[in-house]
N, C-alpha and C positions, 0 to 999 in steps of 0.2 A: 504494500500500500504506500508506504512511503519514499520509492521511487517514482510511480506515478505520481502520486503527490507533487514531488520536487521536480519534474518534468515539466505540469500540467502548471503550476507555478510560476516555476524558474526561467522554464523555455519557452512557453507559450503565451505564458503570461494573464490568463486566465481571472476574471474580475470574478469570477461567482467558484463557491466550491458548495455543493450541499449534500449535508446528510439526509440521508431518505429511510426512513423504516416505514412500517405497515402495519393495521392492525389487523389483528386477529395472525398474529408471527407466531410460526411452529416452533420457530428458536428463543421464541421469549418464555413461549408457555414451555418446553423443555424445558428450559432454565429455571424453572419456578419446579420442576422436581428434584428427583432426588435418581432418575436413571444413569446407568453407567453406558455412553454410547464411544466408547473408546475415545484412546487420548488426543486425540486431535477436535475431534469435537467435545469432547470434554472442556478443552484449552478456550475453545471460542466461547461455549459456553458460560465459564465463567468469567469474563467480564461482565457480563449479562448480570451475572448471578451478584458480584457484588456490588452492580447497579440496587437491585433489590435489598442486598446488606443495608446500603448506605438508605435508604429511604422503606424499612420493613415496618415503622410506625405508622405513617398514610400508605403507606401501601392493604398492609396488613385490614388497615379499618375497612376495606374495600371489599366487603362479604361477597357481590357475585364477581367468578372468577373471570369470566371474561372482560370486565370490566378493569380487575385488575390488571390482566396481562396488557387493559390496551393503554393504560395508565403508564406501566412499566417501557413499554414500547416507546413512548413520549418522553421519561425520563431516560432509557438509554440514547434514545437521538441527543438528548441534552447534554447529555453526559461526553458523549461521543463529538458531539462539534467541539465544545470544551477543551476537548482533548488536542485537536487539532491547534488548537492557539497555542497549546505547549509543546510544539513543535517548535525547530529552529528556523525550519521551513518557511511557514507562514511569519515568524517575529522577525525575519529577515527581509521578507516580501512586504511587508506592514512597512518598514523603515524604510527600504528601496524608493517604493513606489505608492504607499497608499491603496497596497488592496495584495487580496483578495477579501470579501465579503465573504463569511461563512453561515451557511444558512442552514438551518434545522428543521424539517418537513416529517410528517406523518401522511401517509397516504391510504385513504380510506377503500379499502376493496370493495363495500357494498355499494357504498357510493358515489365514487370515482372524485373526490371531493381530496384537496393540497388544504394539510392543516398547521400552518407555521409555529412552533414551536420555542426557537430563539435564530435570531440574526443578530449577528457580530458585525460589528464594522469595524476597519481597521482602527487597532488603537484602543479599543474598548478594554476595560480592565473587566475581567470574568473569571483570570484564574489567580490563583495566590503568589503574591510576590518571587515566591522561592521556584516558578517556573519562570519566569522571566529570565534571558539572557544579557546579559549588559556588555556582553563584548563582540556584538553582530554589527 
């Protein structure tokens, strides 16, 4: 991913980067058990899984399940653009030039309906100090 990334970035130069999840995701509701589907998906799955850690109190209050998984869905897109600002990638391209814009989308399958989530614009403060690079 993060060669594309620093391609679509660096080389192309690329104003929009978006994260896109779905509701009703087979890999979030996996993630919300407890199965063993060998270690490679295991691995993906647990980001997922400590998406759900980090937020198991409003998650948890969320008695029907689908409604939970489509919640969790929303908070891994969040989680996940997030992520992307703590890349050196993007805090490099931020300072360069003024972009890319990082955007966070949920994509409804019953509906066919783009439900935005969070957008970044460069420069925005969203993650904690101690990702930040000071020598890009």
């Amino acid at each position: 991913m993060l060669s594309v990334l620093e391609y679509a970035v660096m080389h192309l130069k690329v104003k929009h980067v978006i994260v896109c999840g779905h509701y009703g995701c087979g890999g979030v509701k996996a993630a919300m058990g407890n199965n063993d589907f060998n270690q490679i998906l295991n691995m993906w799955l647990r980001v997922i899984k400590d998406v759900y850690r980090h937020n198991r109190g409003e998650l948890e209050a969320i008695e029907d399940i689908d409604e939970r998984a489509d919640r969790l869905v929303e908070l891994n897109v969040r989680e996940q653009a997030e992520k992307l600002c703590k890349t050196s990638i993007i805090q490099r391209a931020w300072k360069d030039r003024q972009g890319p814009e990082i955007h966070g989308w949920v994509y409804g399958l019953k509906d066919g309906k783009l439900k935005e989530i969070i957008n970044i614009k460069p420069g925005e403060t969203v993650i904690d100090p101690i990702y930040v690079y000071d020598n890009i």
